[in-house]
Structures are given as structure tokens and as C-alpha cells.
C-alpha positions as CSV (number, residue, x, y, z in Angstrom):
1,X,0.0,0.0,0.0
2,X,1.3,3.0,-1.1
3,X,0.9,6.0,1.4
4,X,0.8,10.2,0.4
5,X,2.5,11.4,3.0
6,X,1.4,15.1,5.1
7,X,3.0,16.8,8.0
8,X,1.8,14.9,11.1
9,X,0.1,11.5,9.4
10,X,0.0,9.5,6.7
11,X,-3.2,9.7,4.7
12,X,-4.1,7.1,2.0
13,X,-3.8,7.9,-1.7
14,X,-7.0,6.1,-3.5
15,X,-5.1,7.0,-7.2
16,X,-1.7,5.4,-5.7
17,X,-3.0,2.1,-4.3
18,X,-1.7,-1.1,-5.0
19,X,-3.7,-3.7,-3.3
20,X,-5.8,-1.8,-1.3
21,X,-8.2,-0.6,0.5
22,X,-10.3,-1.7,-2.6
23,X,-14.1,-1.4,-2.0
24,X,-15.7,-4.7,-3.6
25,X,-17.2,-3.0,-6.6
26,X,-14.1,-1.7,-7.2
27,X,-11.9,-5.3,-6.7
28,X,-14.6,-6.9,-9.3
29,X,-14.8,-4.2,-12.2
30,X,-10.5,-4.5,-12.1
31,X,-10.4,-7.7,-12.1
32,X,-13.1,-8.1,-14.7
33,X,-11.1,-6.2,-17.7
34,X,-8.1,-3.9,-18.7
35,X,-11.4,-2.0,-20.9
36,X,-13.7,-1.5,-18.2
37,X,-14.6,0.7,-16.0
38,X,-16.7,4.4,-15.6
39,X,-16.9,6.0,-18.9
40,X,-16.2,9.6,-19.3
41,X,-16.5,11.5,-22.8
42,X,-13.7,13.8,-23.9
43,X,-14.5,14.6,-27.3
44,X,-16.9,13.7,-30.1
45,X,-17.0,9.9,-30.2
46,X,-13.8,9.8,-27.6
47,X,-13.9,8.7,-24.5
48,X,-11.7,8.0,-21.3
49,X,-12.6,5.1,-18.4
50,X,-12.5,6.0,-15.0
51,X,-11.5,2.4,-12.8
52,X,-13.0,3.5,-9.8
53,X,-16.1,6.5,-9.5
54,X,-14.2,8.7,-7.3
55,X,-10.7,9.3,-9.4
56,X,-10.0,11.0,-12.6
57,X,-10.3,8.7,-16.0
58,X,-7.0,7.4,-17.1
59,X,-5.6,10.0,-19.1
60,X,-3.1,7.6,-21.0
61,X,-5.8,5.9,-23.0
62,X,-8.9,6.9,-25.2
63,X,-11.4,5.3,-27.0
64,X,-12.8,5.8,-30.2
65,X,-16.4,4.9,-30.6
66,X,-18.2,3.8,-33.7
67,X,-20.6,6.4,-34.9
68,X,-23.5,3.4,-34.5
69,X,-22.7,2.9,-30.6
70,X,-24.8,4.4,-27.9
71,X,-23.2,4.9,-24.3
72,X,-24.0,7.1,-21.6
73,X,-21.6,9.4,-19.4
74,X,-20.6,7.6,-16.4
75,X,-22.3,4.6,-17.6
76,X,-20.1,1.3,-16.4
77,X,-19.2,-0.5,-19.3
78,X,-16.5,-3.5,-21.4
79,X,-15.6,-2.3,-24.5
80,X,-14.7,-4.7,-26.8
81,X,-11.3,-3.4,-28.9
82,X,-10.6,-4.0,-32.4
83,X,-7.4,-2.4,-33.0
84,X,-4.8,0.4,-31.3
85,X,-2.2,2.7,-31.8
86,X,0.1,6.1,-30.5
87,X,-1.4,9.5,-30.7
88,X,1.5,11.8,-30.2
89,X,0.9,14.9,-28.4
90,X,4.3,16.5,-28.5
91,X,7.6,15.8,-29.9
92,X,10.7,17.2,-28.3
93,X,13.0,19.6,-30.4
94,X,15.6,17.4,-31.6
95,X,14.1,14.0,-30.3
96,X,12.5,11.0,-31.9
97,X,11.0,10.1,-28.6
98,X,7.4,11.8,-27.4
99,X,7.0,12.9,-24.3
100,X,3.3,13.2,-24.5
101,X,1.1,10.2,-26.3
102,X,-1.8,8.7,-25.6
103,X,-2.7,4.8,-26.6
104,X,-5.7,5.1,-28.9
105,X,-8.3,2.3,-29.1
106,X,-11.1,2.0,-31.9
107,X,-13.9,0.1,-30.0
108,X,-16.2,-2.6,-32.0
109,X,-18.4,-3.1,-29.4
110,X,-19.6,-2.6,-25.7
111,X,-21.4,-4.5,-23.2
112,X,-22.8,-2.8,-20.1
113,X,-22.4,-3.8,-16.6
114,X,-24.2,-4.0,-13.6
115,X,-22.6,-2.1,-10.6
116,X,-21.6,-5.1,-8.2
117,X,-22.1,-4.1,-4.7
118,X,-20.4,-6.9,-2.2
119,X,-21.0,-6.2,1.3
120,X,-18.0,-4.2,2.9
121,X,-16.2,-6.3,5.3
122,X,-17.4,-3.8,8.7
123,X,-20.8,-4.0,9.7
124,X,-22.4,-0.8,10.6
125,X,-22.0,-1.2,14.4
126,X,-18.5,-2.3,13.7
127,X,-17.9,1.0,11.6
128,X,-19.4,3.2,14.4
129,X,-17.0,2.0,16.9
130,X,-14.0,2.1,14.5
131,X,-14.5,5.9,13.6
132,X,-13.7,6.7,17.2
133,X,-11.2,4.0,18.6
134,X,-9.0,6.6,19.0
135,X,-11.6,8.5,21.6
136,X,-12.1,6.9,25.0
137,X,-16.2,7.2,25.9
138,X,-16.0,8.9,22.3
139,X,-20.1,6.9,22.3
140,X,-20.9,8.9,25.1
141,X,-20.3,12.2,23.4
142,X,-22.5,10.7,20.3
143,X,-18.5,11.2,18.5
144,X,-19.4,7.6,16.8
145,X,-22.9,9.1,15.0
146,X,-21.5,12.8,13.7
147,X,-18.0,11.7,12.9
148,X,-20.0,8.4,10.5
149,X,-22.8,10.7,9.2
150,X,-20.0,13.6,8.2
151,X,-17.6,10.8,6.9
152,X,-20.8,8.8,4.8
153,X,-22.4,12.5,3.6
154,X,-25.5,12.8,1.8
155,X,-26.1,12.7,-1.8
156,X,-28.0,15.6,-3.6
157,X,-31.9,15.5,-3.0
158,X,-34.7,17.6,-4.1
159,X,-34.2,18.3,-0.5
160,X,-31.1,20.5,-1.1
161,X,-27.7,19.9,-2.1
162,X,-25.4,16.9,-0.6
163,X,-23.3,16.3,1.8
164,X,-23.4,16.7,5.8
165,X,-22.5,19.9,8.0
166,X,-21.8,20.3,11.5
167,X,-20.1,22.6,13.6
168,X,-17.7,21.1,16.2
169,X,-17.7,22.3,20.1
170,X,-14.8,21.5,23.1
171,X,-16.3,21.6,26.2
172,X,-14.1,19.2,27.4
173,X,-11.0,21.8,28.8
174,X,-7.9,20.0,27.1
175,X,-5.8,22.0,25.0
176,X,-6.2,21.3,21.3
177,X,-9.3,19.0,21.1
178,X,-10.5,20.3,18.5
179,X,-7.1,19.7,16.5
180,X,-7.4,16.1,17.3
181,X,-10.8,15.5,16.4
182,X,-9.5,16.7,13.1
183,X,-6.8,14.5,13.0
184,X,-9.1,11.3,14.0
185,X,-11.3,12.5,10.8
186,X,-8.5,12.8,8.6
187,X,-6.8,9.7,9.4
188,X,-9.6,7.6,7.6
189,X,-9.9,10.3,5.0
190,X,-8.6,9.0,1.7
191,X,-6.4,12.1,0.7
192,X,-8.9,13.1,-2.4
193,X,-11.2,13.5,-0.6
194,X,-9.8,16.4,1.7
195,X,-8.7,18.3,-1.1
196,X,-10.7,19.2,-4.4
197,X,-12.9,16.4,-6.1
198,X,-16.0,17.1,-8.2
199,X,-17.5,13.7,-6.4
200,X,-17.1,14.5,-2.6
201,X,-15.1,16.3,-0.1
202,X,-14.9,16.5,3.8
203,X,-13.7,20.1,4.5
204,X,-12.8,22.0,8.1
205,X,-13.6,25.1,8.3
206,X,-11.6,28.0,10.3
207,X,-11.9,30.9,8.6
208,X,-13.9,33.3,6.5
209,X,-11.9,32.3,3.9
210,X,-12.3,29.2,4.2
211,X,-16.3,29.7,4.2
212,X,-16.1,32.0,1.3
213,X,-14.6,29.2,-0.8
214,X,-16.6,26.2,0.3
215,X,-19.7,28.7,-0.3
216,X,-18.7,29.3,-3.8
217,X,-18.3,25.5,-4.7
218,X,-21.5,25.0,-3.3
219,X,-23.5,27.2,-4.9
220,X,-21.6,26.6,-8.2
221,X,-22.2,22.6,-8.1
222,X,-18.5,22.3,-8.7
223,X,-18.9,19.2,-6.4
224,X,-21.5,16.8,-5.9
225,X,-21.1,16.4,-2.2
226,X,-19.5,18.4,0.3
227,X,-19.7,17.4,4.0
228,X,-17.7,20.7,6.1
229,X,-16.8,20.8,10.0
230,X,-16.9,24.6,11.5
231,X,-14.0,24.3,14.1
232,X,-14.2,28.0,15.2
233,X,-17.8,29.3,15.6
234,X,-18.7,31.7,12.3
235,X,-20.0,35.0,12.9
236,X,-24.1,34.8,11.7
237,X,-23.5,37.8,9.7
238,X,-21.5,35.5,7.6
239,X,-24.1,33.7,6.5
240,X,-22.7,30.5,7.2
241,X,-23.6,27.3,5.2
242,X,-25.9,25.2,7.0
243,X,-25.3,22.6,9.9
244,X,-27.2,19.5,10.1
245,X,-25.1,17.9,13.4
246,X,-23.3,18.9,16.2
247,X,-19.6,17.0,16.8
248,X,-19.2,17.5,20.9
249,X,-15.9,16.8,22.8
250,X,-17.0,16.9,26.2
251,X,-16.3,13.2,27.9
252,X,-14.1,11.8,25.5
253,X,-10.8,11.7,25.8
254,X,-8.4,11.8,22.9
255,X,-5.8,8.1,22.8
256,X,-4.1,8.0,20.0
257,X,-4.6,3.6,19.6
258,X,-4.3,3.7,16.1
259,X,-1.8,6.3,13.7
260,X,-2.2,4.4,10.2
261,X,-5.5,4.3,8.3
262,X,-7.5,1.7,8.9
263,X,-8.2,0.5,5.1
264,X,-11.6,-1.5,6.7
265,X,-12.9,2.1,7.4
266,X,-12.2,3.6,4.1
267,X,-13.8,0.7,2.3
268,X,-17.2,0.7,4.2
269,X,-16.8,4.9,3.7
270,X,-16.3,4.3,-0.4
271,X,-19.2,1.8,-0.5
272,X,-21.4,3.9,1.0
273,X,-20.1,7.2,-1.1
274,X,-21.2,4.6,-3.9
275,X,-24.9,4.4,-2.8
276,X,-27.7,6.8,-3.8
277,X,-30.8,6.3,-2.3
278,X,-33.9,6.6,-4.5
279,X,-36.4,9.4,-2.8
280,X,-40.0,8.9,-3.4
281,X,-42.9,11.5,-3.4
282,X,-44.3,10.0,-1.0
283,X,-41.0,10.1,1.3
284,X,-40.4,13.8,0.7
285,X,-44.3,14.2,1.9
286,X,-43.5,12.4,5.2
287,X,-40.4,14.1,5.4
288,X,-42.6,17.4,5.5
289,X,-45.1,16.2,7.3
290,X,-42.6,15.2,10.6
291,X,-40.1,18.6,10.5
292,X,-42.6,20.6,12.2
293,X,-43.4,19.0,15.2
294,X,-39.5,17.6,15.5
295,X,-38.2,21.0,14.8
296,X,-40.4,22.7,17.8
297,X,-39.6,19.7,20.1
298,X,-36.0,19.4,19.5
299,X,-34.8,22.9,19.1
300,X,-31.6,24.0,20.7
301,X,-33.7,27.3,21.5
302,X,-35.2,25.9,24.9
303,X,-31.5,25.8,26.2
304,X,-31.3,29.4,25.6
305,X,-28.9,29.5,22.9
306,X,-29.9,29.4,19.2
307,X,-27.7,27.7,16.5
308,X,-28.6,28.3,12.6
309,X,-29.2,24.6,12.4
310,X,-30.5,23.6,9.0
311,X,-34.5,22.8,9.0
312,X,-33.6,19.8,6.6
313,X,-31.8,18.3,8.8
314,X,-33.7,15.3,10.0
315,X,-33.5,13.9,6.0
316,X,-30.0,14.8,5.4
317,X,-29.3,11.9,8.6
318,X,-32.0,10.2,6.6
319,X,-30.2,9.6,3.5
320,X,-26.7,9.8,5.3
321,X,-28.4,6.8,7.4
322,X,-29.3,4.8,4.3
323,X,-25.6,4.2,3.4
324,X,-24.8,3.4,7.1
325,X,-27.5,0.6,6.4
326,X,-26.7,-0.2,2.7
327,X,-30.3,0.8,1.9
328,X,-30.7,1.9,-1.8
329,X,-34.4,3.2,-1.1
330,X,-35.4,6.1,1.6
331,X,-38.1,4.2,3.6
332,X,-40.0,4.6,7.6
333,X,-37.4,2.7,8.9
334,X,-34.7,5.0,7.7
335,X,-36.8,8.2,8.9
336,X,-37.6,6.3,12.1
337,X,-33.7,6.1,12.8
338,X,-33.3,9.4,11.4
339,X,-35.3,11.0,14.1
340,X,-34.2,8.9,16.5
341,X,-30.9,9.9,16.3
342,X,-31.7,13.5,15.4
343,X,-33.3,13.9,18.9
344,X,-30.4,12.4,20.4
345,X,-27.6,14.6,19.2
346,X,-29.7,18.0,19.7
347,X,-30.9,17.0,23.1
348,X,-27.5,16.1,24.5
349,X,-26.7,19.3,22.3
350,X,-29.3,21.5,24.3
351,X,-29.1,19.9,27.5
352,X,-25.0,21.3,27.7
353,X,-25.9,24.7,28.1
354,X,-23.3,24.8,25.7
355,X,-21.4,28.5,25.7
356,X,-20.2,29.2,22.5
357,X,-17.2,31.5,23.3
358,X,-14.6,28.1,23.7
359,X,-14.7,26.8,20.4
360,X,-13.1,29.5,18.7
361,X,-13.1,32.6,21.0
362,X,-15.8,34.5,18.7
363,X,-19.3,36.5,18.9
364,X,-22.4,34.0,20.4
365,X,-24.7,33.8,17.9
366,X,-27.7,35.3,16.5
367,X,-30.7,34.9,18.5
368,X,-33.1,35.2,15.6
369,X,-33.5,32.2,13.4
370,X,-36.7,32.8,12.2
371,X,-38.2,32.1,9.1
372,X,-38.6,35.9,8.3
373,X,-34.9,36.6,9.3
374,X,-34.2,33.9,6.4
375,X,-35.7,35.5,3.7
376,X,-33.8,38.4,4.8
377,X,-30.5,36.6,3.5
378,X,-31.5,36.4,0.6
379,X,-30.8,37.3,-2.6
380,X,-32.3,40.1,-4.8
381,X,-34.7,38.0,-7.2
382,X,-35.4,35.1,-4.4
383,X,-38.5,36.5,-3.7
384,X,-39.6,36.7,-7.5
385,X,-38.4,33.5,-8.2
386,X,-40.3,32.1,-5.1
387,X,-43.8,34.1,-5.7
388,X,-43.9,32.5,-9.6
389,X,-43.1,28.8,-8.4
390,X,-45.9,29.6,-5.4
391,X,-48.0,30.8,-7.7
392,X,-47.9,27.5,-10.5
393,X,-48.4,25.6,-7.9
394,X,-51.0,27.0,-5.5
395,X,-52.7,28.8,-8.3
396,X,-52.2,27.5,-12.1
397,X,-52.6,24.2,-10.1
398,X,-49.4,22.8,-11.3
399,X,-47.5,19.4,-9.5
400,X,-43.9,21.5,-10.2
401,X,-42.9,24.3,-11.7
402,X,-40.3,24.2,-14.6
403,X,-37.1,26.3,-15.2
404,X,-38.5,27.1,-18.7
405,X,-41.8,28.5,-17.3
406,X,-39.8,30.6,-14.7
407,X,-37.6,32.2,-17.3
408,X,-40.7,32.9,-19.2
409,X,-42.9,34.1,-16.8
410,X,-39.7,36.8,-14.9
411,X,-38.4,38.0,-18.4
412,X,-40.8,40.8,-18.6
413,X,-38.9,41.7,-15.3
414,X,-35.7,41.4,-16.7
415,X,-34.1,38.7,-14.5
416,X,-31.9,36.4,-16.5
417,X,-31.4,33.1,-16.8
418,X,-28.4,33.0,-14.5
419,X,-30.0,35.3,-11.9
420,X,-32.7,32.5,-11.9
421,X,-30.2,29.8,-11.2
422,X,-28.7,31.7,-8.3
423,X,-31.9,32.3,-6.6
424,X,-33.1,28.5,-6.9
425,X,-29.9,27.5,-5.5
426,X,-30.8,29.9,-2.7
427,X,-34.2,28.5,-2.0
428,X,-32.8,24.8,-2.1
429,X,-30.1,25.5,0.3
430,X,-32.5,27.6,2.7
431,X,-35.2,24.8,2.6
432,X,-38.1,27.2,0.4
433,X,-38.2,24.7,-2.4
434,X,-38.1,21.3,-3.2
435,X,-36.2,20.5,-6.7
436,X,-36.1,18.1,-9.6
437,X,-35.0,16.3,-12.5
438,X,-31.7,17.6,-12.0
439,X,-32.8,21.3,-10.9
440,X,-35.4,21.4,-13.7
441,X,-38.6,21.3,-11.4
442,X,-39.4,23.2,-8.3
443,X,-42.2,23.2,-6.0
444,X,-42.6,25.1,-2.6
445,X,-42.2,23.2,0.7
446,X,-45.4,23.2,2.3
447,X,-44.6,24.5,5.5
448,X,-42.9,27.8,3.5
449,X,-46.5,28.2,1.8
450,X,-48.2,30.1,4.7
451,X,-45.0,32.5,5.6
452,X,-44.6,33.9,2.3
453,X,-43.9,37.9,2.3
454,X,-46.2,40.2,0.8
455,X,-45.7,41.5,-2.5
456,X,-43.8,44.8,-2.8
């Protein structure tokens, strides 16, 4: 096993491993042929295969597909080769050697595969008590539920967008905590995924810097999953991206028991990256239909102290749950767990009296996390954009409404197609809509319906 070496540990390359950690869909789809594997299109009828879904396609090789063959983008295929060759991409000045080619293959034919999905060698409870072996009584700070949830992230739902926040809190009085709950995290953190990947990232946040950025990739889609730890409290008028659990370190102690990766961890974490949980209509109705009462009972508010906690919350550690379970289908039993666990890291939250000046020495925060103070976030055309999807719904008696209606029904104001985009992303991330079909279709959540603002 090859290792990528960083200041204070030794994190595990997925693009430089040898013989593992291999997840089993991985293992199977190498071993079943040198031409399969994820396809990925890099020019008309050209395309590059990818041997595991979170790394880059193999640069060194393209394949040329016959005008007659139909293949999808990210599609897992065998291609069936007729013939190859060199395509030289540069030629030294005085050399007869290249120091950039590619191997070219023409492709006859291809067969598509079915994902394989063996069962990672960690059970769940297993998995749970492996994130925190390095945190004595790390269960009784719930250390075992954030750290898995923040490590297994969320895909995209018409929810919002994926992945998990939390915001991390030492109440325990050692020095550095915080920099060794880090350190746990990153340990089992395969090294692309702490750095920039369009498929998923964990990121720790300090600094408004570090917000700004993280913000800007969200909003942009850059990455399809993004699961972020505030170690320093943000200032609110930062507009901080939302949290969805709270990572305490209040009766755990810090042991470091294991300083290599544990390759067992990082294989359950890539099979569950790997999962996407289909979301029924019916699911995101009794998703709505349970955040009001859970919201009001759970509430960090009663303990005095009020934490922009995102309202969407409770699905997030739905779908997050689903790949704890290996469950390719949102179902009662997932939500059941869900809330289960949701009341049990915000009541242990809210029971702390936590005060928020330890984590990292900034303002408290805002006492206001009403709905009206979050339409006051938001953008200039949120409000447009919201009123016309209200009104196809609740009015033109529409299921959804569509990104080509909204353009056509806000051009007479002048908002552009771009400024439309913006705002939707808005109203996903803030929990006003409900999206679809790959941000295509938007309906209001129901319990935004009745705290609309007047119209100017």
C-alpha cells in the first residue's frame, strides 16, 4: 500500500493504491477487464474510463467509438477493442522520442455492466465503533454518529444539495481538542477527498476564507457532495452554510490507539459514497409532514442559545443513514432512525448549556432564526423567483414548476437566466423549495406556503 505522505500522518492515496483498501465494486470491475470501468467523454465519439467512481479517467488511453454505438456518461461498461495505436501529443526539439502520447483504441463493441455491490467487510455497528477507537467514551459524546454521518455524507436530493455539516464544540478543557478531532477525521480520509474532487469532499472550516470558498463551490455545483466541519464558531453575519449535526468533545478523551489508516474504514466509507438512495414522493411528503413538530420539540432554543441549524436536517441523517445501512431506497425505517438519532444529538446538544465563546473565542450567535430573518438573507430575485413557483403551484394548479416556465414568466422583469439559477440554489439551500429532475422542477415546501412575504 502506497501512502501520500502530510505533516503529522500519513493519509491514504485512493489513485496510488496497490492492493488496497479496494471497496468490492471496485476489486470486481478491475479484475473483470483492462477496458472496463466508468466512462467519461472527452470529445466527439472519444472517450476516457474512470477504474474507480471517485478518481479521474485514465488520461493515457482513449477510446474511439463507432458512430452506430450508444453509451452514456458515467455509464459502467466493457468495451470490446478491435485495433490500437500512439497518438503523439508533443515531440521534443531534436528527439525522436514523445513525451506526450496517448494509446488510442477504436472500439467494435460494448457491453454494459451492472454495478456489483459486495458487502464491505465492517458491519455498521462495527464502523461506528471504528471511527472513534482513537476517543475513549467517544459513544458517550455521540462522537461515533456525527464523525459516520459527516464521513458517509449525503447525496443531492430535491431536498437541497449533498453532503453533511456540522459545527464542532470543546467543552471538554484540554488543550487542542478540536485539532485532534481533526486528526481522528483525517486519518480515515482517503487524501482526495480532503482536497478538491468534483465527487465528494470533507472540508474543516476556520476561517472566512475558508467559508467564502466552500460557499462558492457549493453554490456553483463544482462538487456533488461536500460534507464541512466549523471548528471555530462563524459570525451569523456570515451567513454560514448550514449545519445538520453537532460534533461535541466533552467526555471523551483523545488516545491515540491507532496512527495508520484503517483501510476496513475507508472501504465501508467508499461503498457507502457509492450508494444513492432513490427518494420517493411519498418520502419527501412524510419528510414534511414530521419537520414541524421535531423542529419545535427538539430545538436547541429551549436551552437558551440558538444555532442556525439547518430545517432539513432530519432527511439529510436520513439519507446519510441509508448508506450506514446499505439501503438503496429512503423508507419509515430510515426516517424512524433518522429521528431517532436527530433527537439524540440535539438534546445532548441543548441539555449542555453549551457557551459558545470556547470553540473559537468568537461572537455568540444570533438569537433570531426565524423564518422571516431567512428570507432576509437572501438574494435580490429570491423573492420573484419564489412568488412564480408559489403561484404554479398553489394557483395555475401545477405538480412543479419548470425552469422554462420561470424564465418565461420573470423576463418581462428582466431577471436572467443566470439570476434565476442563483436564486433557486438559494431557495434549495435555505429549505423554500423542493427540486427536480436535476434542478429542472421546483415546488414550494409546504410549510414555507403560509409565511410567504407580501408583495412589494
Amino acid at each position: 500500500m502506497l501512502l501520500a505522505i502530510s505533516v503529522w500522518m500519513a493519509q491514504i492515496s485512493l489513485r496510488n493504491r496497490i492492493y488496497g483498501p479496494w471497496a468490492g465494486f471496485e476489486r470486481e470491475v478491475l479484475g473483470s477487464s483492462e477496458h472496463a470501468g466508468w466512462v467519461k467523454f472527452v470529445g466527439r465519439r472519444k472517450a476516457q474510463l474512470r477504474k474507480s467512481p471517485f478518481l479521474p479517467a485514465d488520461a493515457t488511453r482513449e477510446y474511439i467509438l463507432p458512430d452506430d454505438l450508444v453509451i452514456d456518461e458515467d455509464e459502467l461498461v466493457e468495451l470490446e477493442v478491435s485495433g490500437s495505436g500512439y497518438l503523439v501529443r508533443s515531440l521534443p526539439k531534436g528527439s525522436v522520442i514523445a513525451d506526450d502520447y496517448v494509446k488510442v483504441f477504436e472500439v467494435a463493441a460494448a457491453k454494459r455492466l451492472s454495478v456489483p455491490l459486495p458487502r464491505p467487510y465492517l458491519d455498521t455497528d462495527d464502523f461506528l465503533a471504528r471511527v472513534i477507537v482513537n476517543w475513549r467514551s467517544g459513544e458517550e459524546d455521540h462522537l461515533d454518529k456525527s464523525i459516520a454521518l459527516q464521513l458517509l455524507s449525503c447525496p443531492r436530493t430535491p431536498m437541497g444539495p449533498g453532503g453533511i455539516g456540522s459545527q464542532s464544540f470543546d467543552l471538554s478543557g484540554v488543550p487542542k481538542a478540536l485539532d485532534r478531532l481533526k486528526r481522528s477525521v483525517d486519518l480515515n480520509l482517503p487524501l482526495e477527498f480532503s482536497r478538491p474532487n468534483p465527487r465528494y469532499e470533507m472540508d474543516f472550516l476556520s476561517s472566512l476564507a475558508d467559508l467564502s470558498a466552500l460557499r462558492k463551490k457549493v453554490v456553483s455545483g463544482e462538487v456533488e457532495e461536500i460534507s464541512y466541519n466549523y471548528l471555530k464558531m462563524v459570525d451569523p453575519s456570515h451567513h454560514p452554510l448550514p449545519q445538520h449535526v453537532p460534533t461535541i468533545v466533552y467526555n471523551a478523551t483523545y488516545r491515540p490507539l491507532a496512527t495508520t489508516p484503517d483501510p476496513d474504514v475507508i472501504e465501508f466509507q467508499l461503498y457507502g459514497l457509492w450508494l444513492r438512495p432513490v427518494v420517493t414522493e411519498e418520502m419527501i411528503s412524510r419528510i414534511e409532514s414530521m419537520l414541524g413538530s421535531i423542529l419545535e420539540e427538539s430545538d436547541p432554543a429551549y436551552a437558551g442559545y440558538n444555532i442556525d441549524f439547518d430545517q432539513d436536517a432530519m432527511a439529510k441523517i436520513a439519507m446519510a443513514l441509508c448508506r450506514l445501512y446499505r439501503r438503496d431506497r429512503l423508507d419509515e425505517d430510515m426516517l424512524s432512525r433518522s429521528r431517532k438519532w436527530f433527537m439524540e444529538l440535539y438534546r445532548f446538544f441543548a441539555d449542555l448549556r453549551l457557551n459558545y465563546v470556547r470553540p473559537g473565542g468568537s461572537s455568540r450567535v444570533s438569537t433570531d432564526n426565524s423564518p422571516d430573518d431567512r428570507y432576509s438573507r437572501q438574494g435580490p430575485h429570491d423573492m420573484e423567483v419564489l412568488r412564480e413557483i408559489y403561484r404554479g403551484v398553489n394557483e395555475v394548479g401545477l405538480d412543479y414548476v419548470s425552469f422554462a416556465g420561470l424564465k418565461k414568466a420573470l423576463r418581462r422583469k428582466k431577471v436572467t437566466a443566470d439570476e434565476i439559477r442563483d436564486s433557486i440554489t438559494r431557495l434549495v439551500q435555505s429549505g423554500a423549495i423542493i427540486s427536480k429532475e436535476n434542478d429542472n422542477l421546483f415546488r414550494p415546501v409546504r410549510r414555507f406556503e403560509t409565511k410567504l412575504p407580501a408583495r412589494d
